[in-house]
N, C-alpha and C positions, 0 to 999 in steps of 0.2 A: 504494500500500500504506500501509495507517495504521495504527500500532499506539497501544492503551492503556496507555498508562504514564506515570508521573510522570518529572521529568527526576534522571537519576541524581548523584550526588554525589561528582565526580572532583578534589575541593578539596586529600585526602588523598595524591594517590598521591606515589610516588618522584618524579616528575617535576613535579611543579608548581610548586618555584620555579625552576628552569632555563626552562620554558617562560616562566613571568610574565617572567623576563629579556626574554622574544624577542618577545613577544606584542602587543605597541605596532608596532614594525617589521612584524610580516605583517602588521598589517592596515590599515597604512600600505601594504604594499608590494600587497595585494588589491586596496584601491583605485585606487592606479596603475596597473595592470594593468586593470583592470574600465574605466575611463576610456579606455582607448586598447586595446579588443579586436583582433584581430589573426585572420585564418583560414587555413585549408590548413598546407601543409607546411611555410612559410615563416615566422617571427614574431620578425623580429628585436628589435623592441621590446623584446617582451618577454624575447627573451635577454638583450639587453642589460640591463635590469632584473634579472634574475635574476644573471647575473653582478657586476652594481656589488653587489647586497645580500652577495654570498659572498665579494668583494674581502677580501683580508688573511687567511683563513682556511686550514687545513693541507689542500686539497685540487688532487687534481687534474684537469687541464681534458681533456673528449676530447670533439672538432666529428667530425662526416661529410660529407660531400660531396652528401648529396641531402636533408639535411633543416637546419632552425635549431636542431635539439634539441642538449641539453647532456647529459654525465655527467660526472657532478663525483663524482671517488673517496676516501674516509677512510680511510688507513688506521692503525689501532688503536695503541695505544703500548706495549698490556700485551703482546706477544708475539704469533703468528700461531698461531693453531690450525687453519687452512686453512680457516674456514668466511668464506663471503662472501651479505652478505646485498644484496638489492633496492629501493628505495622508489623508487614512480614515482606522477609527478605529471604530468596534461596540463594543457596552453596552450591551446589555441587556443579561441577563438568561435564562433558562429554566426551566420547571416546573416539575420539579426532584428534587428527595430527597437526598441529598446529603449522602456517606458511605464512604468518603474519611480518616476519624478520623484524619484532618488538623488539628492544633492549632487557624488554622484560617475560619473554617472552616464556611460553611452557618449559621447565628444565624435565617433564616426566614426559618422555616419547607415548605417546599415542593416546594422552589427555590433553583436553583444552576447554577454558572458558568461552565457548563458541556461540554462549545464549546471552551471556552479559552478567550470569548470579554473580560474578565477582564484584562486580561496580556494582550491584542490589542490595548485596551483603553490607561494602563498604558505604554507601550512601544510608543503609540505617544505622551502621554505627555512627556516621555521622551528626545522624538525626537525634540516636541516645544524648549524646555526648551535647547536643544543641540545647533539647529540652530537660538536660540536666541540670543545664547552666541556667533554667528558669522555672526550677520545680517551685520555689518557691510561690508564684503565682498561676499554678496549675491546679486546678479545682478538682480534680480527678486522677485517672489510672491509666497509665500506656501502658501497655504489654508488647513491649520487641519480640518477635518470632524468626529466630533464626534457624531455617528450615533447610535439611540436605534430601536428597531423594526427590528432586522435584521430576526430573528424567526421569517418566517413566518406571520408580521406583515405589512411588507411593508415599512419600514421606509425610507429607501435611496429615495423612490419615492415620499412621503410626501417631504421631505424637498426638493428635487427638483423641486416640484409643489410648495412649498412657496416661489421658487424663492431665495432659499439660497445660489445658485451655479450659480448666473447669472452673478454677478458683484464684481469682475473680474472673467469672466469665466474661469477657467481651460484647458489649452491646452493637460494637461496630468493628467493619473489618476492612481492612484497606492493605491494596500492595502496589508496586510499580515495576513497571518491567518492560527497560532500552528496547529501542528500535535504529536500527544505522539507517532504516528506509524511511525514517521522518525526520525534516526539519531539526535542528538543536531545539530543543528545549519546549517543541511544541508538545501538550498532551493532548491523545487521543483517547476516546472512550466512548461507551454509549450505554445507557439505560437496556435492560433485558437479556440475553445471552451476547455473548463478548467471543466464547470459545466454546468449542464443540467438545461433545462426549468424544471419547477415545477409546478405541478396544480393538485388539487384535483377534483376526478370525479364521479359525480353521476348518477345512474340511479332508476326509480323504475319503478315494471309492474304490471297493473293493471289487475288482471284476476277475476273469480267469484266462492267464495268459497263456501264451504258445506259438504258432507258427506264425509270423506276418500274412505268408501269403495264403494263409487259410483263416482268416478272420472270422467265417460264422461256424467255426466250431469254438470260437470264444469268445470272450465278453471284455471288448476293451475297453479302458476305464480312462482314455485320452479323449476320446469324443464326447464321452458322456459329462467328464472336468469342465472343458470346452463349452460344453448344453448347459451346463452348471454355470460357468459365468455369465453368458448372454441372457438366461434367466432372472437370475439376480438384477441388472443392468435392466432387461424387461418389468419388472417387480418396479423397481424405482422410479422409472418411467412414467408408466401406468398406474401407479396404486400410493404414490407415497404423493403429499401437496407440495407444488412448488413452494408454497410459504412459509412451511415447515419441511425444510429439504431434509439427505442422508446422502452420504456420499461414501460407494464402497468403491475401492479400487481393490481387485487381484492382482497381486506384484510380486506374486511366485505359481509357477503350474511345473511341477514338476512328477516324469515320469519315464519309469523307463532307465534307458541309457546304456544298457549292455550289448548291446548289438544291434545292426540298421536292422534284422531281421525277428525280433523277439516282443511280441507284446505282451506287455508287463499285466504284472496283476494290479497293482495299486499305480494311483494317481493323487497327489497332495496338491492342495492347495491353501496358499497364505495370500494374506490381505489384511486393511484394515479398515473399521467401520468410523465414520463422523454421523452426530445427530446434534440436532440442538435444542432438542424438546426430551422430558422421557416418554413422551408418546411416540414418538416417532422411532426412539432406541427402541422401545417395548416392540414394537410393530416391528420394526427391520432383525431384531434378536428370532422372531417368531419363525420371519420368513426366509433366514437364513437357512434356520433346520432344517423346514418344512420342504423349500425348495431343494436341498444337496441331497435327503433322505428319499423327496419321491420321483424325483428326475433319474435317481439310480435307480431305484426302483423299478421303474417304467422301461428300462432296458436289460432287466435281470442283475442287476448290480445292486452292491449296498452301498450304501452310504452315510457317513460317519462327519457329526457338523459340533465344534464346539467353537466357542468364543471365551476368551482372557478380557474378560471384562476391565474396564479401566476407567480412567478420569469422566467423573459426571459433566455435564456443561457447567462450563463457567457465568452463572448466573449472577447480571450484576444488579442489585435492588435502586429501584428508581431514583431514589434518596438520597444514596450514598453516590450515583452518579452524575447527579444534579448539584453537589457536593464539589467533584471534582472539576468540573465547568467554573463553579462560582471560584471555587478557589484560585482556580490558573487564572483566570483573568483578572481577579485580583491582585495574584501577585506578576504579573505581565502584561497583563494587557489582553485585547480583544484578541491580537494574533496568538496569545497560546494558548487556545484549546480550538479543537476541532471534532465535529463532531463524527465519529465513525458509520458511519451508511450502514454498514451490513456486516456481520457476524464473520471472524477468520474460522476456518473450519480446523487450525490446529487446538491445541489440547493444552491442560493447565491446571495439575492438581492443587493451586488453589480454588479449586471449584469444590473440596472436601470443605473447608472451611466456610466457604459463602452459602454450605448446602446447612451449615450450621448455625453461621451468624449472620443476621444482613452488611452488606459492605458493598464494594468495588473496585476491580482491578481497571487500571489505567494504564496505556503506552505513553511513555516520554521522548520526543526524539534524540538521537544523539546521532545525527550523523556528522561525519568528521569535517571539520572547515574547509569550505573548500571547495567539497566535493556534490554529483551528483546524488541525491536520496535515490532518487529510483534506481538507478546501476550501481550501487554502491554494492560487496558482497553482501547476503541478508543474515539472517539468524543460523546457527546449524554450516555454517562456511568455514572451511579452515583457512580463511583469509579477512574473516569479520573484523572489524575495529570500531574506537568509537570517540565520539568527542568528550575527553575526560569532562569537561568545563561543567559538561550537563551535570553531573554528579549533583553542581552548587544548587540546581535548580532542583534536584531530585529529592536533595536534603530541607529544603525549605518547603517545598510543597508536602514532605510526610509532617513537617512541624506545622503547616497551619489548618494541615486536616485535620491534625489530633487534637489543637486546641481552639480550632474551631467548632469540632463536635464537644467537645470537652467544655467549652462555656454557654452552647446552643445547640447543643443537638444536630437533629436535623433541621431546624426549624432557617 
């Protein structure tokens, strides 16, 4: 997604000399991070980083037992009005090789900060460290969520299952998360689903191999894969609403392979499913089976359909997204926010937590000076980069959401 706009002007707002305070330290502490990526559930590095940068500060610490993640809690000095606010940042990497030729670049061959968690991370701890310097006229409760396992791992749902978000629960949930493909410093976002359900999807079918050139004495299970795809892609077509879309692609069919003349018995296929409703996951979950099971069927084949369920849609509550409009252009001006048109059909397990708390996640531009957004590499690139600067602007927008809901609510 690439929008047209100049880069907004967030020099002014309430927060800008508090963050110029912090602003040397994130992107010192970015780069440490970014240097020594880290993946899955586990990233003690980077905890440990994350904790030395927050040493000495008025917070407190709470670990779980199945993840590295932190929550480090604030609470306010001006009195308790019982609201408790959210800010989450993920850790973790991907398993990509980095070709960035950074100074600071991945020292672990075939991990890299290719999504941006490193600057996510280091812009809430900037943010701790902002509204620590002004607990004292904070009327309520932040909770930093420093979260690993976002890849694909599951993490936001771990530490919610050990119960790290219960006490004091969060009435609001907010997160940010770089884009090289927008403008610096612009945020994007929109009221309703932001990001799609994610689940990956199997099937295999069971047919009876034997001589190529005598194919109806058996039951080949390449045609009928093949019936199976077009099906599906027919199903979606025909029977799902354009308004409420799904989006399956097969991006493996595999079968076979021991000789030009041997049909095999089995035929697998992988893919993966996008929705952005649970009606529409419920409905395409249904006819995944339904379809791989009686399409073999119908040809004397079995057929065998599961799905690895994954990230629910990223639902963002109207509230909390009307939240992050007022905010960005308060603290920039009309040109930083924009408002996002239509739903990305990638994936985002803060979609556990917004299925828990109401809030909303927002994109913030960060593409490098200079440069095109739209040809710029995207997310998932082993050549991704980003315009540190935005960090300032990433850090002042989590501190005026928090004490903006923190003095008014939604209101």
């Amino acid at each position: 997604m690439s929008l047209d706009l100049g880069t907004p002007d967030w020099s002014g707002s309430d927060w800008s000399d508090a963050v110029g305070s912090v602003l040397d330290d994130t992107v010192a502490l970015r780069r440490a991070i970014h240097a020594e990526p880290e993946i899955g559930l586990h990233c003690p590095m980077t905890t440990a980083k994350i904790k030395a940068a927050l040493a000495g500060l008025p917070l407190e610490f709470r670990e779980g037992p199945s993840t590295t993640g932190l929550i480090a809690i604030l609470r306010g000095q001006s009195g308790d009005n019982g609201r408790t606010v959210l800010l989450r940042g993920d850790m973790d990497a991907l398993p990509m090789q980095e070709e960035t030729g950074l100074p600071f670049a991945s020292t672990i061959a075939g991990r890299m900060h290719a999504c941006g968690h490193d600057s996510h991370t280091a812009m809430l701890v900037g943010a701790a460290k902002a509204l620590c310097a002004r607990a004292e006229t904070l009327p309520g409760t932040v909770v930093f969520m420093f979260q690993p396992g976002e890849e694909g791992y599951h993490g936001a749902r771990f530490m919610l299952d050990d119960g790290l978000l219960a006490d004091p629960a969060p009435d609001v949930a907010f997160a940010l998360h770089i884009s090289p493909n927008m403008p610096s410093g612009v945020v994007v976002t929109r009221p309703g689903p932001l990001l799609a359900s994610a689940e990956t999807i199997h099937a295999r079918i069971h047919g009876r191999g034997g001589h190529a050139a005598m194919p109806h004495e058996n039951i080949d299970p390449t045609p009928i894969a093949c019936e199976i795809v077009l099906a599906l892609q027919s199903f979606i077509a025909r029977r799902i609403p354009v308004q409420d879309p799904a989006v399956l692609s097969v991006t493996s069919l595999h079968a076979g392979g021991t000789a030009h003349n041997i049909i095999p018995d089995t035929a697998e296929l992988l893919g993966t499913l996008r929705t952005l409703s649970e009606e529409t996951r419920t409905a395409m979950h249904g006819a995944f089976k339904r379809i791989v099971e009686h399409v073999a069927a119908a040809h004397g084949a079995t057929g065998e359909a599961w799905i690895d369920v994954g990230y629910p849609v990223t639902m963002n509550d109207p509230r909390a997204a009307a939240m992050f409009r007022r905010t960005a252009i308060d603290l920039g001006g009309e040109g930083a926010y924009q408002m996002m048109k239509a739903p990305m059909m990638g994936g985002e397990d803060f979609a556990y937590v917004l299925r828990e708390i109401p809030g909303a996640m927002a994109f913030i531009g960060a593409a490098p000076a200079g440069s095109d957004p739209a040809s710029n590499p995207p997310l998932h690139n082993t050549r991704m980069t980003i315009d540190e600067s935005v960090m300032a602007k990433g850090i002042a927008l989590h501190c005026a959401m928090a004490t903006g809901f923190l003095e008014r609510g939604f209101d």
